[in-house]
Backbone as XML, in Angstrom:
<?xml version="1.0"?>
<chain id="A" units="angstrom">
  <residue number="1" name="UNK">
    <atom name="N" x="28.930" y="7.021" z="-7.715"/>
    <atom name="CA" x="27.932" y="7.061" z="-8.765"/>
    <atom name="C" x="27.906" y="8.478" z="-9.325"/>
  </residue>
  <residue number="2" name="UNK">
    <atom name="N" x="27.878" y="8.747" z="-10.909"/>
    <atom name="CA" x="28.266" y="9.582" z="-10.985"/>
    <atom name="C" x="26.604" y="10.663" z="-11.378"/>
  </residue>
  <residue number="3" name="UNK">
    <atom name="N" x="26.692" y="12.068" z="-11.462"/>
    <atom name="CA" x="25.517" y="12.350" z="-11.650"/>
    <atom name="C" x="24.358" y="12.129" z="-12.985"/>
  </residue>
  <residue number="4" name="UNK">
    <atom name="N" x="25.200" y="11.633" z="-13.765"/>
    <atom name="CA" x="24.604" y="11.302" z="-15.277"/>
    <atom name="C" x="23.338" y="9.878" z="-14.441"/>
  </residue>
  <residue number="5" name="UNK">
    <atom name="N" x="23.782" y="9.051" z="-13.571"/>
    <atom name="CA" x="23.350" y="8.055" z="-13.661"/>
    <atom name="C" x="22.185" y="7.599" z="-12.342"/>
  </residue>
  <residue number="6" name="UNK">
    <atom name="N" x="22.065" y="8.824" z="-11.759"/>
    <atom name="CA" x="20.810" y="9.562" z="-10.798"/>
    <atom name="C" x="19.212" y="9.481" z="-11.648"/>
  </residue>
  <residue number="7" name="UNK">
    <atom name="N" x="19.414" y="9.680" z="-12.256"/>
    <atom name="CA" x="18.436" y="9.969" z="-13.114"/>
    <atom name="C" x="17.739" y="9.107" z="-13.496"/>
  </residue>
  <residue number="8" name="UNK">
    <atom name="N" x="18.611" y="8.433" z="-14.369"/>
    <atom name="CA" x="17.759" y="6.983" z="-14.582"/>
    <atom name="C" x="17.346" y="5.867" z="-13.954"/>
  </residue>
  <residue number="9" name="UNK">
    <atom name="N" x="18.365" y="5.880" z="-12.973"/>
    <atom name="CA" x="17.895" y="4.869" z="-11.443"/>
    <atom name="C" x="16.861" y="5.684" z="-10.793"/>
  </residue>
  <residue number="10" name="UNK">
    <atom name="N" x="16.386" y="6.599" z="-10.609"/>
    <atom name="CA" x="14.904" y="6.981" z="-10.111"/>
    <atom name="C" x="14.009" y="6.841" z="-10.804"/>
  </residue>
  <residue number="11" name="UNK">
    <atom name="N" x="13.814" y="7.031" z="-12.509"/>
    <atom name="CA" x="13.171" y="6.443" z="-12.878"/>
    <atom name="C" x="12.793" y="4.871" z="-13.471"/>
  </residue>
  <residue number="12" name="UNK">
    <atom name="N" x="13.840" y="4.248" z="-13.237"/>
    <atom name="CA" x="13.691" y="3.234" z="-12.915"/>
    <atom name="C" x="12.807" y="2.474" z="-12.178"/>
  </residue>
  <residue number="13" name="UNK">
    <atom name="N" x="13.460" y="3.119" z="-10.298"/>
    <atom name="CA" x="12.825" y="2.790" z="-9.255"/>
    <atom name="C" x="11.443" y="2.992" z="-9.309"/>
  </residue>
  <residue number="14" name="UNK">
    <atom name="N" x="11.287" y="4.348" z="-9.701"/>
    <atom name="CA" x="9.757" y="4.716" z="-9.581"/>
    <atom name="C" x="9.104" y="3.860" z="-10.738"/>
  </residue>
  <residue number="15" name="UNK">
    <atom name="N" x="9.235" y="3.624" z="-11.467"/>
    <atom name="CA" x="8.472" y="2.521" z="-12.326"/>
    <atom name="C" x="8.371" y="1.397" z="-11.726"/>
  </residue>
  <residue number="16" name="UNK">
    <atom name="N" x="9.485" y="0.504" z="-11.260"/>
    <atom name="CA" x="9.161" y="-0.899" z="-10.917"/>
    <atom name="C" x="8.245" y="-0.494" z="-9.085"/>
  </residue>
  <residue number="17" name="UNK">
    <atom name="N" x="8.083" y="0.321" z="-8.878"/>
    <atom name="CA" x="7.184" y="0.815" z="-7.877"/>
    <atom name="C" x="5.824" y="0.780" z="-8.226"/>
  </residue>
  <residue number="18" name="UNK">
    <atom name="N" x="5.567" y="1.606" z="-9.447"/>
    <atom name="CA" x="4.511" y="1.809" z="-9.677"/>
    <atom name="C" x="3.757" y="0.313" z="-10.482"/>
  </residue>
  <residue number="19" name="UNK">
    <atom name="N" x="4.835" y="-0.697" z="-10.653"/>
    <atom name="CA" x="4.651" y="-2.019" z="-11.184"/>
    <atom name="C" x="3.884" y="-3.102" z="-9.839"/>
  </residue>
  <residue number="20" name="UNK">
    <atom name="N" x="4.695" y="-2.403" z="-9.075"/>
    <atom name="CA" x="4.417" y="-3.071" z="-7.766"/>
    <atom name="C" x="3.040" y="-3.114" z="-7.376"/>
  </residue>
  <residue number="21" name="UNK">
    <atom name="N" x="2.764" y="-1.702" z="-7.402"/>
    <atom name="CA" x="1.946" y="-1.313" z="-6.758"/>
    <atom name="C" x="0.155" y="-1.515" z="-7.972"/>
  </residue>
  <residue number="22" name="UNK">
    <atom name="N" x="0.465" y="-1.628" z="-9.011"/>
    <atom name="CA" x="-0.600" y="-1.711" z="-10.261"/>
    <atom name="C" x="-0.868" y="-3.366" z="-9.415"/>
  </residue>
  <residue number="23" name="UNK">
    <atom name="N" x="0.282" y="-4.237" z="-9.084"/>
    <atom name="CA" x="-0.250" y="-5.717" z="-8.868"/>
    <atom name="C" x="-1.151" y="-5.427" z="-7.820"/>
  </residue>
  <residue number="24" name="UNK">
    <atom name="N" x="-0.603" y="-5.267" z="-6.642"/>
    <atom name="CA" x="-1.385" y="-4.574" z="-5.340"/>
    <atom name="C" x="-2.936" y="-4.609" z="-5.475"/>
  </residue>
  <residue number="25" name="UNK">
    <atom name="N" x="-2.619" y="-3.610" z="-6.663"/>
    <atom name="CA" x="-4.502" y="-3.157" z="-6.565"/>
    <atom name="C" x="-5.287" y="-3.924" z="-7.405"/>
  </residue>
  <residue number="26" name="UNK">
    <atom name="N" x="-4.494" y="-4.642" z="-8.530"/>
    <atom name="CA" x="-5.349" y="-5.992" z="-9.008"/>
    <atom name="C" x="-5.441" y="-7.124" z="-8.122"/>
  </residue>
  <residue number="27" name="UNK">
    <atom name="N" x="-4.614" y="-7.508" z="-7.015"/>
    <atom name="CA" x="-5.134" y="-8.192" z="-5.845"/>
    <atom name="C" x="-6.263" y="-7.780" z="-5.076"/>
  </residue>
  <residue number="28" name="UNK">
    <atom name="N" x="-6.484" y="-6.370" z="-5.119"/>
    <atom name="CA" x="-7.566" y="-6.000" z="-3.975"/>
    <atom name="C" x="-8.653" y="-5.895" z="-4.678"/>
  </residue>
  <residue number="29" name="UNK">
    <atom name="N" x="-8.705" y="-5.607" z="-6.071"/>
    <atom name="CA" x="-9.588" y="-5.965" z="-6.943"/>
    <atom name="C" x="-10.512" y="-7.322" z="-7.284"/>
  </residue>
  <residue number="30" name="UNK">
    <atom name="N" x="-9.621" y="-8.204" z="-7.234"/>
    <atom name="CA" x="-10.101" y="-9.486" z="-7.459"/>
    <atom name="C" x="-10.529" y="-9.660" z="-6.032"/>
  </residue>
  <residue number="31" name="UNK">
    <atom name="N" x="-9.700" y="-9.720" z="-5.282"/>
    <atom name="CA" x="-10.355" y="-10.360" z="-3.400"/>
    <atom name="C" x="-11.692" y="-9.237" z="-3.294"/>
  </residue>
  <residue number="32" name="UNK">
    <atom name="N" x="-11.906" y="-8.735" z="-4.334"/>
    <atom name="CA" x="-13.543" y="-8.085" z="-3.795"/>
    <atom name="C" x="-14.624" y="-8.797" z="-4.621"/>
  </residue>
  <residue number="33" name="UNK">
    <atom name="N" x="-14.130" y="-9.939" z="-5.400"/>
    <atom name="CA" x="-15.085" y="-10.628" z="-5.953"/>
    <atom name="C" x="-15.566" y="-11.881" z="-5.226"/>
  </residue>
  <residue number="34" name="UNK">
    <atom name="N" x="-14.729" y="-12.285" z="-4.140"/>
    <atom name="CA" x="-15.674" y="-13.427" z="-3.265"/>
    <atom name="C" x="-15.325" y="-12.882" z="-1.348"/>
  </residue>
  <residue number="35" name="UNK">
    <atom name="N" x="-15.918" y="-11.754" z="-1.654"/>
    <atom name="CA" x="-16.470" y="-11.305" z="-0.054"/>
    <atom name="C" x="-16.222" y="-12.042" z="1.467"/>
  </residue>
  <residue number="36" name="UNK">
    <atom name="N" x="-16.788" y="-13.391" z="0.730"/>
    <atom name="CA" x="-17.259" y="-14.543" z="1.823"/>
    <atom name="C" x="-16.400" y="-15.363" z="2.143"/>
  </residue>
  <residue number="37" name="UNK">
    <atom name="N" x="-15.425" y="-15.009" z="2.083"/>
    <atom name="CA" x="-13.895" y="-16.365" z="2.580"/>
    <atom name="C" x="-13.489" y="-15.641" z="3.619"/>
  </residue>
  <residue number="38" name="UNK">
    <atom name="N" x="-13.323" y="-16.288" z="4.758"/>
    <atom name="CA" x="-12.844" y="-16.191" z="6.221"/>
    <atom name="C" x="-11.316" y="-15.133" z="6.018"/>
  </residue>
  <residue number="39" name="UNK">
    <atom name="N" x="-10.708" y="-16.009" z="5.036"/>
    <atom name="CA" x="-8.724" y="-15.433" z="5.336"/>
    <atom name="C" x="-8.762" y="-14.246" z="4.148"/>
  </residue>
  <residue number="40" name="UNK">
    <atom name="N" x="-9.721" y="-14.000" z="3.726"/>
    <atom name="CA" x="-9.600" y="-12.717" z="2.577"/>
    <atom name="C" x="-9.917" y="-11.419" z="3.638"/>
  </residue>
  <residue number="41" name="UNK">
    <atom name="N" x="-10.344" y="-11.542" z="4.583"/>
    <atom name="CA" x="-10.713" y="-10.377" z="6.076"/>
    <atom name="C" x="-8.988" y="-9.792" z="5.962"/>
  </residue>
  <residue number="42" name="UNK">
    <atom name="N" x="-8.453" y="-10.693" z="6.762"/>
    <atom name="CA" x="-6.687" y="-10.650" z="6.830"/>
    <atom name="C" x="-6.031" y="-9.836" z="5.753"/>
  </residue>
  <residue number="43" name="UNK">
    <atom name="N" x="-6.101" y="-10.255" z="4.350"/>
    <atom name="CA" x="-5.834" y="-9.681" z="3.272"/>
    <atom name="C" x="-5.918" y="-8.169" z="2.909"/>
  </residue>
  <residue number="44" name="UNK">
    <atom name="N" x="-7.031" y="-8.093" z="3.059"/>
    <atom name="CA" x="-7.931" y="-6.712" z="2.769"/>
    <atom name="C" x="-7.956" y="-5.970" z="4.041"/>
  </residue>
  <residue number="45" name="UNK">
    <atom name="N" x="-7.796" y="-6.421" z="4.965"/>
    <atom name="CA" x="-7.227" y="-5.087" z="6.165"/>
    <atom name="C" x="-6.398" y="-4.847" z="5.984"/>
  </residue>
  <residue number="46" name="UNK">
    <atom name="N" x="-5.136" y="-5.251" z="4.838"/>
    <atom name="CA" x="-3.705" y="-4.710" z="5.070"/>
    <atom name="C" x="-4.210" y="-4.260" z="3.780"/>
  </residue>
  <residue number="47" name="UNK">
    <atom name="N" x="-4.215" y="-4.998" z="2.333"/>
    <atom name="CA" x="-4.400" y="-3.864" z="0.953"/>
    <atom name="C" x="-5.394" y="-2.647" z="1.061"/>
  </residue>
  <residue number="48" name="UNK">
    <atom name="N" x="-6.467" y="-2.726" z="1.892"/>
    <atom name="CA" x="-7.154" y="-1.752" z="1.623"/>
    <atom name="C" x="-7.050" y="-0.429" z="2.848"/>
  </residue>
  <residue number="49" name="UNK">
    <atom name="N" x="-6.208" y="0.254" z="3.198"/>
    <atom name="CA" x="-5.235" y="1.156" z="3.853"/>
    <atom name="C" x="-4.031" y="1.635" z="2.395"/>
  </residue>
  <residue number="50" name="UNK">
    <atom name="N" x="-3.937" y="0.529" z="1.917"/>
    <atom name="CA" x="-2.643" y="0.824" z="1.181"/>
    <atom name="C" x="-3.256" y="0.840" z="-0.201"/>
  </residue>
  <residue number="51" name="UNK">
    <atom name="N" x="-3.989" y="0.991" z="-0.659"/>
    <atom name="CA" x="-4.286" y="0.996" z="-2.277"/>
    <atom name="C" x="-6.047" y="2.120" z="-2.305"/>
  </residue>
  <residue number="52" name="UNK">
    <atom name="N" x="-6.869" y="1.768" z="-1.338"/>
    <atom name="CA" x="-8.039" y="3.156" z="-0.909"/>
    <atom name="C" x="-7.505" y="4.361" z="-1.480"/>
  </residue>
  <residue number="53" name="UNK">
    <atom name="N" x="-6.371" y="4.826" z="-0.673"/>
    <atom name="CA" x="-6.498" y="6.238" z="-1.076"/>
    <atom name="C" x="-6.314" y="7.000" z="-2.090"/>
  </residue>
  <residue number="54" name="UNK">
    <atom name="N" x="-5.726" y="5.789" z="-2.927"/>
    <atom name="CA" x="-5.573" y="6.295" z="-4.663"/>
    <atom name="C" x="-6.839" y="6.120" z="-5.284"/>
  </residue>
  <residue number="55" name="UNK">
    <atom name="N" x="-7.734" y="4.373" z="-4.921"/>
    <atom name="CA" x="-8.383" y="4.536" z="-5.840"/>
    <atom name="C" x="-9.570" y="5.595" z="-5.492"/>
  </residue>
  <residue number="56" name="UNK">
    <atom name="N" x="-9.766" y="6.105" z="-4.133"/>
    <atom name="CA" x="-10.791" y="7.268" z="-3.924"/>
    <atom name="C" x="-10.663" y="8.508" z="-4.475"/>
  </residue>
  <residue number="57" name="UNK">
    <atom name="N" x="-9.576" y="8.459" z="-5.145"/>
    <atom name="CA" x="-9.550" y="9.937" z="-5.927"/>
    <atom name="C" x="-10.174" y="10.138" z="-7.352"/>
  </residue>
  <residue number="58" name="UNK">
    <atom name="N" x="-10.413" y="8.604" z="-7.609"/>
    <atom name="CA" x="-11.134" y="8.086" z="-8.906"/>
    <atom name="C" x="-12.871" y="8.026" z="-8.837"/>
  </residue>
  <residue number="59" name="UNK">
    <atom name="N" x="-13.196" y="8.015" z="-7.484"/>
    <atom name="CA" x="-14.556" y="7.899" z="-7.139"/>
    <atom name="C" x="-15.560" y="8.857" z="-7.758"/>
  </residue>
  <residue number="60" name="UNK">
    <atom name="N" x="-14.970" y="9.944" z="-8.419"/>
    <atom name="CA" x="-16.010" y="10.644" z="-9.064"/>
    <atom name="C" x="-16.584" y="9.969" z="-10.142"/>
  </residue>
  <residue number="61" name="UNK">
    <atom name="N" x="-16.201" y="9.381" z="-10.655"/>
    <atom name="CA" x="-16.744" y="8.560" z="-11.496"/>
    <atom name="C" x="-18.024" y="7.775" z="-11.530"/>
  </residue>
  <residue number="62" name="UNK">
    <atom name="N" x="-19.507" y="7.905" z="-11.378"/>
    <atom name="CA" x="-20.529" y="7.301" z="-11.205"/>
    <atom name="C" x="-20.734" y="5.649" z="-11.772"/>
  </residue>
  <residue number="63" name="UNK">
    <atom name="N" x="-21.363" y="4.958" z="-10.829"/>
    <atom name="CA" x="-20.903" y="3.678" z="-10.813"/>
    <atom name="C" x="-22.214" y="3.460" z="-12.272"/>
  </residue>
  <residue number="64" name="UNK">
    <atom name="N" x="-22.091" y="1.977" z="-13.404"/>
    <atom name="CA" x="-23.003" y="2.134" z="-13.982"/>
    <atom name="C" x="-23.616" y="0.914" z="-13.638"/>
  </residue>
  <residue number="65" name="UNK">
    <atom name="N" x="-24.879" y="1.077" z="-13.262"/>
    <atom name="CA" x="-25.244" y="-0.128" z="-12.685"/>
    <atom name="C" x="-24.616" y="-0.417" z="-11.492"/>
  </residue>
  <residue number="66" name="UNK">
    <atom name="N" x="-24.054" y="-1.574" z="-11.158"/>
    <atom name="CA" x="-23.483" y="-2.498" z="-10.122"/>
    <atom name="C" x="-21.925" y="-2.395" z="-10.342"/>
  </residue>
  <residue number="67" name="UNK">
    <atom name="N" x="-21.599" y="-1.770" z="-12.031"/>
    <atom name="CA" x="-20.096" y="-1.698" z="-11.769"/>
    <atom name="C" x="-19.441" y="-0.455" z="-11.936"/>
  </residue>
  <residue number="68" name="UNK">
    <atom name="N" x="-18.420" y="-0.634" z="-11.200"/>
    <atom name="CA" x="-17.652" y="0.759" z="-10.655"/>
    <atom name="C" x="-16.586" y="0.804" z="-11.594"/>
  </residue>
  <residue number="69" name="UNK">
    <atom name="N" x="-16.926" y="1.776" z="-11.982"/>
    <atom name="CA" x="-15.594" y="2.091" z="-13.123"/>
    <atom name="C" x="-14.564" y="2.715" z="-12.708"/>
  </residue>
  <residue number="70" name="UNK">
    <atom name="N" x="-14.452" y="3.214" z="-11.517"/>
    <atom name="CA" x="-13.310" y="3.963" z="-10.875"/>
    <atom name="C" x="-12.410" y="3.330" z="-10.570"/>
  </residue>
  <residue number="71" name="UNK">
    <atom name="N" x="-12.067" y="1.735" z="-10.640"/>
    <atom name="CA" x="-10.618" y="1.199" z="-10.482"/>
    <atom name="C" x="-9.912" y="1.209" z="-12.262"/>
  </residue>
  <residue number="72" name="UNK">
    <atom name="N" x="-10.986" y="1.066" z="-12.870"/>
    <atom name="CA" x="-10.018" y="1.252" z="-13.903"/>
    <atom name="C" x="-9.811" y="2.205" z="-14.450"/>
  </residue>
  <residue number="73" name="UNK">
    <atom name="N" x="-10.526" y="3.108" z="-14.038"/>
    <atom name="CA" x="-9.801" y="4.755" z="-14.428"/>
    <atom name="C" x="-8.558" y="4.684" z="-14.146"/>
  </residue>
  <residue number="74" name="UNK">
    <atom name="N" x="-8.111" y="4.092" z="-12.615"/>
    <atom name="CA" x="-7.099" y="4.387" z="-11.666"/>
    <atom name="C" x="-6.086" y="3.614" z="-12.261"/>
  </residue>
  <residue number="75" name="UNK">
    <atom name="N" x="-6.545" y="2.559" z="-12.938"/>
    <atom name="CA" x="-5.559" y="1.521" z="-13.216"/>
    <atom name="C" x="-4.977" y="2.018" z="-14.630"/>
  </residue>
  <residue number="76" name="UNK">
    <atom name="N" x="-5.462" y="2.725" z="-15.367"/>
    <atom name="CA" x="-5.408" y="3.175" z="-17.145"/>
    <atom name="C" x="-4.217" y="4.476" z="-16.448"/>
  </residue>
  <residue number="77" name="UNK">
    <atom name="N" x="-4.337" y="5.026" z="-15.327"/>
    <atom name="CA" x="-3.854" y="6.469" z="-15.356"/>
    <atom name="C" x="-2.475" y="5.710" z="-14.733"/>
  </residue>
  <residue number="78" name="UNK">
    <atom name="N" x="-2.307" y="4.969" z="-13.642"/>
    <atom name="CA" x="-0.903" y="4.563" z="-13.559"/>
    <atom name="C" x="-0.305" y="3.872" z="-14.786"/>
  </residue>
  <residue number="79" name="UNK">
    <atom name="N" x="-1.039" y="3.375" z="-15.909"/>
    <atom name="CA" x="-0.234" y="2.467" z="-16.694"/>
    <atom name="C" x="0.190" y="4.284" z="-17.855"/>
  </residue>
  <residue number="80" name="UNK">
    <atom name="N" x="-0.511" y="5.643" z="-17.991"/>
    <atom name="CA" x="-0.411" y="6.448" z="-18.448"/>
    <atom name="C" x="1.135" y="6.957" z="-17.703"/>
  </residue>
  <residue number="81" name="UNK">
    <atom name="N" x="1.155" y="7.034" z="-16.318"/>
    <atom name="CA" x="2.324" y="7.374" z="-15.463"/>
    <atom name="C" x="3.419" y="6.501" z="-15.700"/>
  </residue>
  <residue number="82" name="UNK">
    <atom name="N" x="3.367" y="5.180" z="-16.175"/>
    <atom name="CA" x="4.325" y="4.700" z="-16.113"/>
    <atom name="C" x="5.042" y="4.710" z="-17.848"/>
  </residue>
  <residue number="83" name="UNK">
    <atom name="N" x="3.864" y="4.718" z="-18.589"/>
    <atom name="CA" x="4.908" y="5.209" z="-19.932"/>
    <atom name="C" x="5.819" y="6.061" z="-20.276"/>
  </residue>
  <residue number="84" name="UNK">
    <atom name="N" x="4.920" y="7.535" z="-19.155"/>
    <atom name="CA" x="5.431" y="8.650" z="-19.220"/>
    <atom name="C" x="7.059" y="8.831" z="-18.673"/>
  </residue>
  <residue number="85" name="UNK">
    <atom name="N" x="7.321" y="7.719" z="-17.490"/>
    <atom name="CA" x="8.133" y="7.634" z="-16.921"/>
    <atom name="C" x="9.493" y="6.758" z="-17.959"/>
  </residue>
  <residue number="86" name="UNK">
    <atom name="N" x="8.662" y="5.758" z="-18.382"/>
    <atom name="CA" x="9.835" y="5.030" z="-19.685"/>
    <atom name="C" x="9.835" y="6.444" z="-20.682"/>
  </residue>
  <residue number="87" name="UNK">
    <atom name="N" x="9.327" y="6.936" z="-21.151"/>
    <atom name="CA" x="9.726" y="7.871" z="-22.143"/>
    <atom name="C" x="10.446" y="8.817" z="-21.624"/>
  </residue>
  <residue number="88" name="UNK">
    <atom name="N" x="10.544" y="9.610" z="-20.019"/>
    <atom name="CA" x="11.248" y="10.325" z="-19.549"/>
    <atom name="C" x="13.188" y="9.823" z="-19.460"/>
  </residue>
  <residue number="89" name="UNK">
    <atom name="N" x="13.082" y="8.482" z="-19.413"/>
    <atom name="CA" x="14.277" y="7.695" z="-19.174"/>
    <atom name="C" x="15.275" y="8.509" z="-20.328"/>
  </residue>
  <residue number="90" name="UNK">
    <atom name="N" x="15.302" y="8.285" z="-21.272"/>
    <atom name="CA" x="16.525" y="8.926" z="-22.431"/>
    <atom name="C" x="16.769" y="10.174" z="-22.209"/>
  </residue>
  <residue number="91" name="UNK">
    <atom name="N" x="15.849" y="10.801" z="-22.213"/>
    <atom name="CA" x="16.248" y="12.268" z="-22.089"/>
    <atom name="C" x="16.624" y="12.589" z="-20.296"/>
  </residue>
  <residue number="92" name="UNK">
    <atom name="N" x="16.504" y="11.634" z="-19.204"/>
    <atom name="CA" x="17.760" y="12.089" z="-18.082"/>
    <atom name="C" x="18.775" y="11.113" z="-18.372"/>
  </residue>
  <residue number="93" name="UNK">
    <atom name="N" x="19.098" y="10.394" z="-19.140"/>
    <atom name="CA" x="19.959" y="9.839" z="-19.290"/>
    <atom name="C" x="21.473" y="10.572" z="-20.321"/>
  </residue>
  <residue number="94" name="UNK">
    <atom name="N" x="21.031" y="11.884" z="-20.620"/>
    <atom name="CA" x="21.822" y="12.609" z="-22.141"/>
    <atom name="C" x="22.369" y="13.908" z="-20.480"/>
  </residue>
  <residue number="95" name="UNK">
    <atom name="N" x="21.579" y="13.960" z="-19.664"/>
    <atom name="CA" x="22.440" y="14.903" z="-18.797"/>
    <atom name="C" x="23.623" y="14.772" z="-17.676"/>
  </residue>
</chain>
């Protein structure tokens, strides 16, 4: 593989990562809207280890009322990371 083509396969990767991972946290999002189901326990002990520590960096954000606006801060700033990452694509692709 030659070095021209490093470049764009990482950003690649790191996008369909960060694709991955945007689903992730709209799963853990939604499974926080019915609390009360037995097999959503199971679920949410494994997503919430793995998706928490991003969206707690969003927590400054004061909740209004009853709703928390800090997942979609979190969710607007990866979809910001991931444009940034398609627009980075051409220009490692010319080196």
């Amino acid at each position: 593989m030659s070095n021209s083509a490093i470049g764009p396969l990482l950003v690649v990767s790191l996008a369909n990562f960060l694709n991955i991972y945007l689903a992730i946290i709209f799963v853990r999002l939604l499974l926080t809207w019915f609390p009360n189901i037995d097999w959503m326990q199971q679920i949410v002990g494994f997503l919430s280890p793995v998706t928490d520590p991003y969206l707690n960096l969003f927590r400054f954000v004061p909740p209004i009322g009853s709703i928390d606006l800090s997942p979609i801060i979190a969710i607007f700033a990866l979809q910001f990371a991931m444009q940034a990452l398609t627009a980075l694509e051409p220009m490692l692709s010319n080196f």
